[in-house]
N, C-alpha and C positions, 0 to 999 in steps of 0.2 A: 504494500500500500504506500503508496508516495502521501506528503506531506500535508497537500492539500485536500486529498480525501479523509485523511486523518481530520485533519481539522474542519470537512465537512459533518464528518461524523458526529462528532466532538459540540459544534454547533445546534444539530438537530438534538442532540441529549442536552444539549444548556436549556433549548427554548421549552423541548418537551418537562424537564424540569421546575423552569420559570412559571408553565400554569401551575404548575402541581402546589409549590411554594406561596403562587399568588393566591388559589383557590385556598389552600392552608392556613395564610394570614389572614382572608376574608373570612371563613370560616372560625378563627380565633378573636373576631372583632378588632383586626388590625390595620385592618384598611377600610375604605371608605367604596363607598360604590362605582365612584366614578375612575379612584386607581388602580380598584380591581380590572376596569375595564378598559384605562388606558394601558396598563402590564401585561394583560390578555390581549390585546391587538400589537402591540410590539412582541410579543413571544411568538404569535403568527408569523407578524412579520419574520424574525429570527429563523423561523422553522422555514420559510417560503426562500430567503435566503438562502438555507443551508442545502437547499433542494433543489432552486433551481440553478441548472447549469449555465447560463449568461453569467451572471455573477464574477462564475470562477475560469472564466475563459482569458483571464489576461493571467493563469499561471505561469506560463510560461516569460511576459514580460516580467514579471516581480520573482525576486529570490523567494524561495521557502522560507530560510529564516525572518524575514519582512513579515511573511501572512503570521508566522508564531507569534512576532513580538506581537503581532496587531492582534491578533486573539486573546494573547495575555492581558493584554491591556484593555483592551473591552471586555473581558470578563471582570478585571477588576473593575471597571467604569459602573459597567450595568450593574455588580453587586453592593457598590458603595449606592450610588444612586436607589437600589432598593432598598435598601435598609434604611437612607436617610428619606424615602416615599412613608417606610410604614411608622417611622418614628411622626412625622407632619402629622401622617392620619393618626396615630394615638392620640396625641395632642390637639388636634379638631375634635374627636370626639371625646376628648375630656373637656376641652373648652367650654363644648355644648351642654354637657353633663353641668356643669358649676355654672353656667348661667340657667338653666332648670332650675339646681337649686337654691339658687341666688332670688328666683323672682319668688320660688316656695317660701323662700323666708321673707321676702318681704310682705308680699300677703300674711301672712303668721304674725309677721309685727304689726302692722297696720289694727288684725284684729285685736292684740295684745292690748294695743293703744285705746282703741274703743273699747275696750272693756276697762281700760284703766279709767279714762274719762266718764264712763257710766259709774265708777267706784268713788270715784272724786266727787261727781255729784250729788251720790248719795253721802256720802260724809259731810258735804255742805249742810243738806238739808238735816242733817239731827241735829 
């Protein structure tokens, strides 16, 4: 196997992973609907990459070692880049979460208040 089918291989098992991972983190409430669905259509994309042959028709222009580095390095790209996706989406939906219960408590106080004031006025009146 020459170099570049390696690393077509190699591609087609990153993208088929990438759902797996992105379905994993949606399913673990770590992502958000909409980056489940922009990581599901770049892992397409990835897989459609890694398949079709146009792509990889300038082997021959470019050294082997060129397409490695470049592999390498977009796997680290894409995996930093996910990771810094599902940290965002945690914090969106914690975000949400604490202003939920931000307005919970403020209704809670507000009744607190009126009941304090209904208390107040009865102490006037004795």
């Amino acid at each position: 196997m020459t170099t570049v089918t390696v690393i077509r291989v190699l591609l087609i098992i990153l993208s088929i992973s990438m759902v797996g991972f992105d379905f994993y983190h949606y399913a673990k409430k770590n992502l958000t609907d909409g980056t489940t669905i922009c990581w599901v259509i770049f892992s397409l994309a990835l897989l459609v990459a890694g398949i079709h042959p146009f792509i990889w028709s300038y082997k021959g222009m470019i050294d082997d070692h060129i397409y490695v580095l470049m592999a390498v390095i977009s796997i680290f790209l894409i995996s930093g880049t996910f990771a810094i996706t599902v940290m965002v989406s945690r914090l969106r939906m914690r975000n949400q979460e604490l202003a939920i219960l931000v307005s919970l408590l403020e209704q809670e106080n507000e009744i607190i208040i009126e009941h304090i004031a209904k208390l107040e006025e009865s102490v006037k009146d004795l």
